[in-house]
C-alpha positions as a Markdown table, in Angstrom:
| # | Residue | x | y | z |
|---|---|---|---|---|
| 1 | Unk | 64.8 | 102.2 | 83.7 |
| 2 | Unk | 62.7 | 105.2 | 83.0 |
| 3 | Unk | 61.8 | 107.6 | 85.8 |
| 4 | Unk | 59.4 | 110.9 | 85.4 |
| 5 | Unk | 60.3 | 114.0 | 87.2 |
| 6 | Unk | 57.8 | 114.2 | 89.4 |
| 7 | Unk | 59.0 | 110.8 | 90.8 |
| 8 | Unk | 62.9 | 112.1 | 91.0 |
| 9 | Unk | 61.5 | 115.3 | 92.6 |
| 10 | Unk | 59.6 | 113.2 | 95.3 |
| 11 | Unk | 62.8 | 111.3 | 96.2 |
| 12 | Unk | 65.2 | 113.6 | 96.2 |
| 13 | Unk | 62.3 | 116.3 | 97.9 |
| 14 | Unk | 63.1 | 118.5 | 95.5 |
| 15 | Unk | 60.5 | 120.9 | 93.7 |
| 16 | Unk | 59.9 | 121.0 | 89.5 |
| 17 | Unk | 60.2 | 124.0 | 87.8 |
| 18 | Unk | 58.6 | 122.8 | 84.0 |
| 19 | Unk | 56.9 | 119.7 | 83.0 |
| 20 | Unk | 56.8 | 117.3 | 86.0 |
| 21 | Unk | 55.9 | 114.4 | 83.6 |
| 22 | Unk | 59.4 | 114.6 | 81.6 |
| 23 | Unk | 61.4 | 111.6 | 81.6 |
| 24 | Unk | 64.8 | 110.4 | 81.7 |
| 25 | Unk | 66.9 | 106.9 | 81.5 |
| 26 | Unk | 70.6 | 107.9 | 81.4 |
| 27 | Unk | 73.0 | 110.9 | 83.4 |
| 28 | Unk | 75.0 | 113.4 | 81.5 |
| 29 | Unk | 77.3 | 116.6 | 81.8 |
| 30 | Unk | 75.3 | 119.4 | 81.4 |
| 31 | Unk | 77.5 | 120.7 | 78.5 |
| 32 | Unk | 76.6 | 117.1 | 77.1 |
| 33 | Unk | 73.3 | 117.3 | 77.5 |
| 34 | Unk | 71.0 | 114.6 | 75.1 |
| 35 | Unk | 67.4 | 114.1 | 75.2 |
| 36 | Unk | 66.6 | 111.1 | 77.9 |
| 37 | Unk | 69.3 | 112.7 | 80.0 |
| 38 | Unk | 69.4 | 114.2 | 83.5 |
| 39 | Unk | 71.9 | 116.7 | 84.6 |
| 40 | Unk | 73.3 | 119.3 | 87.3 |
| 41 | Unk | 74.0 | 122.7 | 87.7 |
| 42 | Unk | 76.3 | 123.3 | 91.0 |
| 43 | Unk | 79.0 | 125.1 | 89.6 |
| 44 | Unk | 78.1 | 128.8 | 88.5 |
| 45 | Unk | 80.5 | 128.4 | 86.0 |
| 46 | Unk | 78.4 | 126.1 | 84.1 |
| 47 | Unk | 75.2 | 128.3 | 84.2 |
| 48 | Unk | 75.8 | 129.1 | 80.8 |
| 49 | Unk | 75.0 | 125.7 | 79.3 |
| 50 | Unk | 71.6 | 125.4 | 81.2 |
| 51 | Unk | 70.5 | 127.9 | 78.4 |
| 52 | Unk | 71.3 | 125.3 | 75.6 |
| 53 | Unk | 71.6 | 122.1 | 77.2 |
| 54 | Unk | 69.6 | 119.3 | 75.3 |
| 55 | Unk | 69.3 | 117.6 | 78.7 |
| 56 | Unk | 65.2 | 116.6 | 79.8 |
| 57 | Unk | 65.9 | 117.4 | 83.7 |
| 58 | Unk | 68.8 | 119.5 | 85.3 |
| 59 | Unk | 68.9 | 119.7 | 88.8 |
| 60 | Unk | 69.8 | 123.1 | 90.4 |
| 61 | Unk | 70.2 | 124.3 | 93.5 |
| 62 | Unk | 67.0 | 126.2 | 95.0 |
| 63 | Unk | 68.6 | 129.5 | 95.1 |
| 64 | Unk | 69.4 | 129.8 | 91.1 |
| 65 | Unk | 67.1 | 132.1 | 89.3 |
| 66 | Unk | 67.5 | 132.2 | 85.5 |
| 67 | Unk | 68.6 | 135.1 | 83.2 |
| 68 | Unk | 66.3 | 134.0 | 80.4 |
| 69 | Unk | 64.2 | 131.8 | 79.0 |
| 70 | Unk | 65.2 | 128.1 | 80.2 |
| 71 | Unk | 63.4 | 125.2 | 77.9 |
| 72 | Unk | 64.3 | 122.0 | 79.9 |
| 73 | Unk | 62.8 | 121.2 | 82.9 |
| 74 | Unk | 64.1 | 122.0 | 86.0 |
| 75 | Unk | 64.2 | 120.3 | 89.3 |
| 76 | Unk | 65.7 | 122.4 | 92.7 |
| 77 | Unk | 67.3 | 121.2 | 96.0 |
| 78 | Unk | 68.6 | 122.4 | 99.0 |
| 79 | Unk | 72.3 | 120.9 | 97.1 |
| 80 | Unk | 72.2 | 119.7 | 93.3 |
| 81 | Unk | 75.8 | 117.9 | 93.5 |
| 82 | Unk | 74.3 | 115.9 | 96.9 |
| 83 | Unk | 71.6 | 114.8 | 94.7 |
| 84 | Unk | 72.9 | 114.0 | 91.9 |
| 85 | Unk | 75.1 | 112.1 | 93.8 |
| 86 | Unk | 72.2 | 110.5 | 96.0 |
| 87 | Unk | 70.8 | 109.4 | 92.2 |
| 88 | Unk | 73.9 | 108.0 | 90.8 |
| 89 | Unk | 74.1 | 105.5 | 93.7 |
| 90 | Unk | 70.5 | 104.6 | 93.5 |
| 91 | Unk | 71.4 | 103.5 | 89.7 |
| 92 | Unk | 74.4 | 102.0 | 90.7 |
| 93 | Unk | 72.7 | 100.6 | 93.3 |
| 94 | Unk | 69.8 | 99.3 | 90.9 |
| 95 | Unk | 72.6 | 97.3 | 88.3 |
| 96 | Unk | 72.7 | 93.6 | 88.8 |
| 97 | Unk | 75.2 | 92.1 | 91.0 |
| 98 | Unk | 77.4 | 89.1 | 90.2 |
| 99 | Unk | 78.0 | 86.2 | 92.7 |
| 100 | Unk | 78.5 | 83.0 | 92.7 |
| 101 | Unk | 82.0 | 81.1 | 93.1 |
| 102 | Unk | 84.0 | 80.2 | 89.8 |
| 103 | Unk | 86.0 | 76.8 | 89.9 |
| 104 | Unk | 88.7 | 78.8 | 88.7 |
| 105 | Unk | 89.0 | 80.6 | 91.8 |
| 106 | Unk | 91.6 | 79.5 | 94.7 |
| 107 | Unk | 90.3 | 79.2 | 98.3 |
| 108 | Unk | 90.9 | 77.2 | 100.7 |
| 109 | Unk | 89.2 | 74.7 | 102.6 |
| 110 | Unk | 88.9 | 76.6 | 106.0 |
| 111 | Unk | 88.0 | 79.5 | 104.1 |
| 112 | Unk | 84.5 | 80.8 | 105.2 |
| 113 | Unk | 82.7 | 82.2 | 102.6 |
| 114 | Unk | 79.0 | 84.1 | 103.3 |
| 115 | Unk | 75.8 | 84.3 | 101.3 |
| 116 | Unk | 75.4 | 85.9 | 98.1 |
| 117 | Unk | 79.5 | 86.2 | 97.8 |
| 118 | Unk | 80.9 | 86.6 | 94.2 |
| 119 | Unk | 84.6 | 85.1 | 93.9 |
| 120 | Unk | 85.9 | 85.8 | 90.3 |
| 121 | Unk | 88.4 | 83.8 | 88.5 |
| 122 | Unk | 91.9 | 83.5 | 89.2 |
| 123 | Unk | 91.2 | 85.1 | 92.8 |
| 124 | Unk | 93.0 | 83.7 | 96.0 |
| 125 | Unk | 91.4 | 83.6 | 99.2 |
| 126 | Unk | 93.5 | 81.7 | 102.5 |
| 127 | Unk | 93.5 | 79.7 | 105.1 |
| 128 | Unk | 91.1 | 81.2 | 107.8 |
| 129 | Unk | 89.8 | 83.8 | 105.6 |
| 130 | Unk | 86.3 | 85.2 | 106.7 |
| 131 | Unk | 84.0 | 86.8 | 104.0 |
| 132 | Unk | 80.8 | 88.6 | 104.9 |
| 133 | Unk | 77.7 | 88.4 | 102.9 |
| 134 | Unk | 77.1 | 89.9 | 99.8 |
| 135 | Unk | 80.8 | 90.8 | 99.5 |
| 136 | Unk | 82.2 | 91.2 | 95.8 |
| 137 | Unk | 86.0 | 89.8 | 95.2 |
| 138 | Unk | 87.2 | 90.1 | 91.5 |
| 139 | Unk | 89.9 | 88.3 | 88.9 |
| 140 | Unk | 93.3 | 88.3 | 90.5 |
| 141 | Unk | 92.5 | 89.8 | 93.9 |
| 142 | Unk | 94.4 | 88.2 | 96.7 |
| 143 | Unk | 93.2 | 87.9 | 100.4 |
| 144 | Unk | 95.6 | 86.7 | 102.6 |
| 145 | Unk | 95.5 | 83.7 | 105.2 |
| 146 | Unk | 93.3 | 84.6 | 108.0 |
| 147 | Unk | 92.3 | 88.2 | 107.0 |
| 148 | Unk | 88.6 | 89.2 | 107.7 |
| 149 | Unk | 86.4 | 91.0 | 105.0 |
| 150 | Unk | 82.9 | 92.4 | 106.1 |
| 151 | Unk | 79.9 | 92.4 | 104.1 |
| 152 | Unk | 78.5 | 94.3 | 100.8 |
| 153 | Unk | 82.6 | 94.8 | 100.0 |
| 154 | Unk | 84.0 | 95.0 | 96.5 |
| 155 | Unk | 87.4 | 93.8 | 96.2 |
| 156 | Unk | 88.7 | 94.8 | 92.4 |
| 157 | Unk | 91.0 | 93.1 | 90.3 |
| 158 | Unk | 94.7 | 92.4 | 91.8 |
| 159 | Unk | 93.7 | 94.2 | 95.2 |
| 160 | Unk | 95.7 | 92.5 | 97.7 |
| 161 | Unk | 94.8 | 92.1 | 101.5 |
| 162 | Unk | 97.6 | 90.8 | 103.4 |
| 163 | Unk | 97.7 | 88.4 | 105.9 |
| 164 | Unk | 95.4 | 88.9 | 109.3 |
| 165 | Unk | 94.4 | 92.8 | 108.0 |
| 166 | Unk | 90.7 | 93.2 | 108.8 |
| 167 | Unk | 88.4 | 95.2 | 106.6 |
| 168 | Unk | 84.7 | 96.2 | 107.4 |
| 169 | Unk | 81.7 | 96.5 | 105.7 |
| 170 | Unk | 80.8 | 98.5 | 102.8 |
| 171 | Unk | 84.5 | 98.5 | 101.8 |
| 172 | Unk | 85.6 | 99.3 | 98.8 |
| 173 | Unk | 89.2 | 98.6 | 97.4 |
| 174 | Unk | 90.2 | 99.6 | 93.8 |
| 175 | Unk | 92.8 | 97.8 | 91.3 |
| 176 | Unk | 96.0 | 97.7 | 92.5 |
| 177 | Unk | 95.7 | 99.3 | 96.4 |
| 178 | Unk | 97.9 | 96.8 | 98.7 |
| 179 | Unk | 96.6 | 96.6 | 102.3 |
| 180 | Unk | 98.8 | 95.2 | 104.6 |
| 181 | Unk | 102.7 | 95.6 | 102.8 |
| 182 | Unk | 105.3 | 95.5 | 105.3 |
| 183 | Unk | 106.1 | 99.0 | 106.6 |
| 184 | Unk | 109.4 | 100.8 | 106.0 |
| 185 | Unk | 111.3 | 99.7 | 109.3 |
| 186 | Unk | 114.9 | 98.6 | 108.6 |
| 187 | Unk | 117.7 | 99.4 | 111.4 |
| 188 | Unk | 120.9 | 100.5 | 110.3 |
| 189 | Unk | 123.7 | 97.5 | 111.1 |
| 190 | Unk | 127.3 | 97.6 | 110.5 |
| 191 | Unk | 126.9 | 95.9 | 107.0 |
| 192 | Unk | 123.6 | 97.6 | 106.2 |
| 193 | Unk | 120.3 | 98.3 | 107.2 |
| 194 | Unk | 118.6 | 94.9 | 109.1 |
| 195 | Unk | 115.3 | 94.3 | 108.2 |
| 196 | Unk | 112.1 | 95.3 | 111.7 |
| 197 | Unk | 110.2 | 92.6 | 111.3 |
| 198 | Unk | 106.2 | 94.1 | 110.9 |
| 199 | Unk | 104.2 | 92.0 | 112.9 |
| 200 | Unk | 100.7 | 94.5 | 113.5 |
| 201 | Unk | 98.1 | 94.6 | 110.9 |
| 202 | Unk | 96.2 | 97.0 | 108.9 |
| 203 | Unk | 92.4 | 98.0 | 110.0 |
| 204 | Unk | 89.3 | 99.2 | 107.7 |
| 205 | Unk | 86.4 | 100.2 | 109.7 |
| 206 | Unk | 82.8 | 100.5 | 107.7 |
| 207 | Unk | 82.4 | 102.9 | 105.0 |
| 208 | Unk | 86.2 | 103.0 | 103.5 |
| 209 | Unk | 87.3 | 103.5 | 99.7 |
| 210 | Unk | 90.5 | 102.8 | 99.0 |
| 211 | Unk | 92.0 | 104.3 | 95.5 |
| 212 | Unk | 93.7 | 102.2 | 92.8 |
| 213 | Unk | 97.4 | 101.5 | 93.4 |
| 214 | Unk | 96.3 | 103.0 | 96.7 |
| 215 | Unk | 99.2 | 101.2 | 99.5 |
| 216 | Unk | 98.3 | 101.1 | 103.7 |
| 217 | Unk | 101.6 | 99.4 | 105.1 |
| 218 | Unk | 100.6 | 97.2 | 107.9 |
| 219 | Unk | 101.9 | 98.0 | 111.9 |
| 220 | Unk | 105.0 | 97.3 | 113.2 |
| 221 | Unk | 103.3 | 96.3 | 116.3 |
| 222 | Unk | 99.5 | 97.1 | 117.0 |
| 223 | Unk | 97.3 | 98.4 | 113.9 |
| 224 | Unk | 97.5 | 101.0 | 111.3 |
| 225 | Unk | 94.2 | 102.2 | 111.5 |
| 226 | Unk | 91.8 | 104.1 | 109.0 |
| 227 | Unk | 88.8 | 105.3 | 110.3 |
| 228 | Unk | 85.4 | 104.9 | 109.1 |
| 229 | Unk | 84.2 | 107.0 | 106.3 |
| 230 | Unk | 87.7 | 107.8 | 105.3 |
| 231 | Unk | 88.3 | 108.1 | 101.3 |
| 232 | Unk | 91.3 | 107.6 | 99.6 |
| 233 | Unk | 92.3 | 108.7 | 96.1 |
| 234 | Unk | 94.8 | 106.9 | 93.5 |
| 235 | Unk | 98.2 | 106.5 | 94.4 |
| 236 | Unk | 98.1 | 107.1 | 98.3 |
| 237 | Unk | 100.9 | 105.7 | 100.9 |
| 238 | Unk | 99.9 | 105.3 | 103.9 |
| 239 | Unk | 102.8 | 104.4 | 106.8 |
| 240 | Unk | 102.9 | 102.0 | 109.2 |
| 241 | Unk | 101.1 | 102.8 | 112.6 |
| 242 | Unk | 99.2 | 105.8 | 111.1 |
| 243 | Unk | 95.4 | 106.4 | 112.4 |
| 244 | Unk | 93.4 | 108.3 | 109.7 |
| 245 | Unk | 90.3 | 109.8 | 111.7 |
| 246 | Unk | 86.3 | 109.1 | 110.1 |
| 247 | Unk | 85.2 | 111.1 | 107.1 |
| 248 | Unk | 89.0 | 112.1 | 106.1 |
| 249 | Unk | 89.4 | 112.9 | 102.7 |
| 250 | Unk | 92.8 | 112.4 | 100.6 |
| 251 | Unk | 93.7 | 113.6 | 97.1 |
| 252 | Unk | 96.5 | 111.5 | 94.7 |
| 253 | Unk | 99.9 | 110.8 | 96.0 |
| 254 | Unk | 99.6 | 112.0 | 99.5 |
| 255 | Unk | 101.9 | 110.6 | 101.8 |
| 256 | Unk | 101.6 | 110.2 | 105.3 |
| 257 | Unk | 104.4 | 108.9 | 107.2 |
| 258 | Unk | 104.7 | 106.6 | 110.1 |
| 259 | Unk | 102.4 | 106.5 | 113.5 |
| 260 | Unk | 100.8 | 110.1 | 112.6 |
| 261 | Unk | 97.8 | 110.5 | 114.0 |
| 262 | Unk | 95.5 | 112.5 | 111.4 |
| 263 | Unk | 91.8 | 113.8 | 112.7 |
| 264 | Unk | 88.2 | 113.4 | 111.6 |
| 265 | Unk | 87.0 | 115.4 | 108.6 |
| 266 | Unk | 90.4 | 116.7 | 107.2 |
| 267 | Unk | 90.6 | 117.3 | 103.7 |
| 268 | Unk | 93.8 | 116.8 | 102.3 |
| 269 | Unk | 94.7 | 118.1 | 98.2 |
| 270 | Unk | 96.9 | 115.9 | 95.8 |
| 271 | Unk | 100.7 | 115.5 | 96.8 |
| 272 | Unk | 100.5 | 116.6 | 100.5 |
| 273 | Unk | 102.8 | 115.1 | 102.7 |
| 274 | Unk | 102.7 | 114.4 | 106.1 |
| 275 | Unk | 106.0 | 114.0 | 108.8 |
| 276 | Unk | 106.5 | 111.0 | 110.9 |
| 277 | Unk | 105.0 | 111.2 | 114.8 |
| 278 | Unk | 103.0 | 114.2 | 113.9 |
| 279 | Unk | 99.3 | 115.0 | 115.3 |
| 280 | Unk | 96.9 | 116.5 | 113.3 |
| 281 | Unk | 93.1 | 118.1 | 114.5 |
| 282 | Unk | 90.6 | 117.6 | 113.2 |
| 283 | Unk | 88.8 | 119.7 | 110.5 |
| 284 | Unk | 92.1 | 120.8 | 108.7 |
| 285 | Unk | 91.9 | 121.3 | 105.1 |
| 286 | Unk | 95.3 | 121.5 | 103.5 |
| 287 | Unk | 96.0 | 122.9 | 100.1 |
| 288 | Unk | 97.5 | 120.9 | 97.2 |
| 289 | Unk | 101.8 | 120.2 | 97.3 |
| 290 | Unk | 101.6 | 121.1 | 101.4 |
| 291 | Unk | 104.3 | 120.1 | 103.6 |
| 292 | Unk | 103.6 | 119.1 | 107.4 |
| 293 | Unk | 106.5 | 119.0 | 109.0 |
| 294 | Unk | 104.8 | 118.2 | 112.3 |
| 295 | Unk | 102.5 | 118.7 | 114.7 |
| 296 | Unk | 99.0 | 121.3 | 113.6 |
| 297 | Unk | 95.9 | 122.2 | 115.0 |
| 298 | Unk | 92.7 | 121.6 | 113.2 |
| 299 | Unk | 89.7 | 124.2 | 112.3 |
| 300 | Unk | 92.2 | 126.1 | 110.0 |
| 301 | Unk | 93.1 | 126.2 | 106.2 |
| 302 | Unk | 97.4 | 125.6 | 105.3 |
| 303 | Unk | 99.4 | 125.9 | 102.4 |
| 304 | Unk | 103.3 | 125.8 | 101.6 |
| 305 | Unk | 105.7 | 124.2 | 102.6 |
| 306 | Unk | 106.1 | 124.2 | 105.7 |
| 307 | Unk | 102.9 | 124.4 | 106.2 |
| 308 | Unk | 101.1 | 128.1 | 106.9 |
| 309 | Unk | 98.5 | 129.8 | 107.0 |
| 310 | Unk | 96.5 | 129.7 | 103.0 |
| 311 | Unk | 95.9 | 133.2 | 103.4 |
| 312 | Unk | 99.5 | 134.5 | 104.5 |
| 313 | Unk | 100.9 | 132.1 | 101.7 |
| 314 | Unk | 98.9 | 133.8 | 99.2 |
| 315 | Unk | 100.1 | 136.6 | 100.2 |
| 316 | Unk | 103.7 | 135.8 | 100.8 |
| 317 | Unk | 103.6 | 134.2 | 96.7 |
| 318 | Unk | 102.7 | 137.4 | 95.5 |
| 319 | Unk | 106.1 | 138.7 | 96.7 |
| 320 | Unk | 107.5 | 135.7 | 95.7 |
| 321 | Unk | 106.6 | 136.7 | 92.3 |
| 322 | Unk | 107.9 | 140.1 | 92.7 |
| 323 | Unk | 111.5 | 139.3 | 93.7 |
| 324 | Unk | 113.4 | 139.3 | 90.4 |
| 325 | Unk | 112.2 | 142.9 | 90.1 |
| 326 | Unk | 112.8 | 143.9 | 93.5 |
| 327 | Unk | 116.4 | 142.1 | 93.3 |
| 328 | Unk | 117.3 | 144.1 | 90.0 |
| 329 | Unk | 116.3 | 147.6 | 91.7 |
């Protein structure tokens, strides 16, 4: 599909710098640029590409103002990376969907399947399964007896939903991410460790990504919960009887352990890990490798491990760096 940029412009409301009647069919970096192409300019880093870019369009925000002479035409917004993003789903959005059930599929007979469903090959689906409308369940996926999926889901290949684990709509579960795994309870015995039978589930409320190899152990008793909005990265383990608050974010191989209660619209970086019991606020961003070793407010910014403050750990790493030289004086 071809689209003009007067007609991106009008629904993205942003305003064309250059020729309005410039088309494109295809996305690309802005460093990659190619005639046909749109692109976007969010990190000032990158500015010096718009200068050469062979890109027809480049969105940029409506604050840049170029150093010279700029030959493609531009497009500005309030936020180019919001755009861009907000045209990358519309093309998603505009490729056709599969559905249909294939007779190589498994599901079984009290299964209830809705309208417009896609069920790959080699998928499973159980007893007293439930699958909303327009819902998308690929090769090798598993969905356990009695587990509810909402509608316009995608369920990847080899994504497993345990047993009675309820997922909402607009779900989205990549390769490999288990929900619904037994958490880690086991009691120590005189011969061993005796295995805490986990009888709670796992819930998904609307709006939820889930990373590939991406695990959410189910409750011991009640639900481990995950909020709506919430994204996951790759590689994420989530503990039994956590709550992850709406519009959390987590980076790759975070690990939260069991019944934390994290808040809404924390961001958390790659390998940060969490203590059992703890309660985090809401609006915490927390830097990359962090240790939590309990309880901390939100509306703040931590690093290290434990966790500080980012800005006293910066400073404290430059005297870190320092201490050979200081030791040898």
């Amino acid at each position: 599909m071809e689209f003009s940029a007067k007609q991106i412009a009008e629904y993205i409301q942003g305003v064309v710098v250059g020729d309005e009647n410039a088309t494109v069919q295809t996305f690309a970096k802005i460093e990659e640029g190619m005639p046909g192409a749109i692109s976007f300019l969010a990190n000032p880093k990158y500015a010096p590409y718009i200068y050469e870019t062979q890109s027809s369009i480049v969105l940029v925000n409506k604050d840049f103002e170029p150093e010279k002479e700029i030959k493609t035409t531009l497009i500005k917004v309030d936020n180019a990376y919001e755009s861009i993003a907000k045209l990358l789903t519309l093309y998603e959005m505009s490729k056709p969907k599969k559905n249909g059930i294939n007779p190589l599929a498994s599901i079984a007979a009290s299964a209830q399947i809705g309208e417009n469903v896609y069920v790959a090959p080699y998928a499973v689906i159980g007893e007293g399964v439930v699958i909303g409308d327009n819902t998308q369940i690929h090769a090798n996926a598993v969905i356990g007896d009695y587990a509810k999926i909402g509608k316009n889901c995608i369920i990847y290949p080899n994504a497993t939903v345990y047993h009675e684990c309820r997922i909402g709509n607009n779900v989205i579960l990549h390769a490999g991410s288990v929900i619904g795994a037994d958490g880690f309870g086991h009691a120590p015995a005189a011969d061993g460790y005796e295995k805490i039978p986990q009888i709670g589930i796992v819930i998904l409320e609307d709006n939820v990504e889930v990373g590939a190899n991406t695990c959410i152990d189910r409750a011991t008793m009640g639900a481990t919960i995950i909020r709506k909005g919430v994204k996951l990265d790759n590689l994420i383990q989530v503990a039994h009887n956590v709550e992850v608050g709406a519009n959390t974010v987590m980076a790759s191989q975070c690990g939260i352990a069991g019944s934390t209660k994290v808040g809404e619209w924390c961001m958390f970086g790659g390998q940060v890990g969490v203590a059992g019991h703890s309660k985090i606020g809401d609006r915490l961003n927390v830097g990359a490798q962090t240790g939590i070793p309990g309880n901390m407010k939100g509306n703040q910014t931590v690093m290290g491990s434990p966790a500080i403050d980012a800005k006293l750990f910066a400073r404290a790493s430059v005297i870190t760096k320092k201490l050979p030289e200081m030791y040898s004086t």
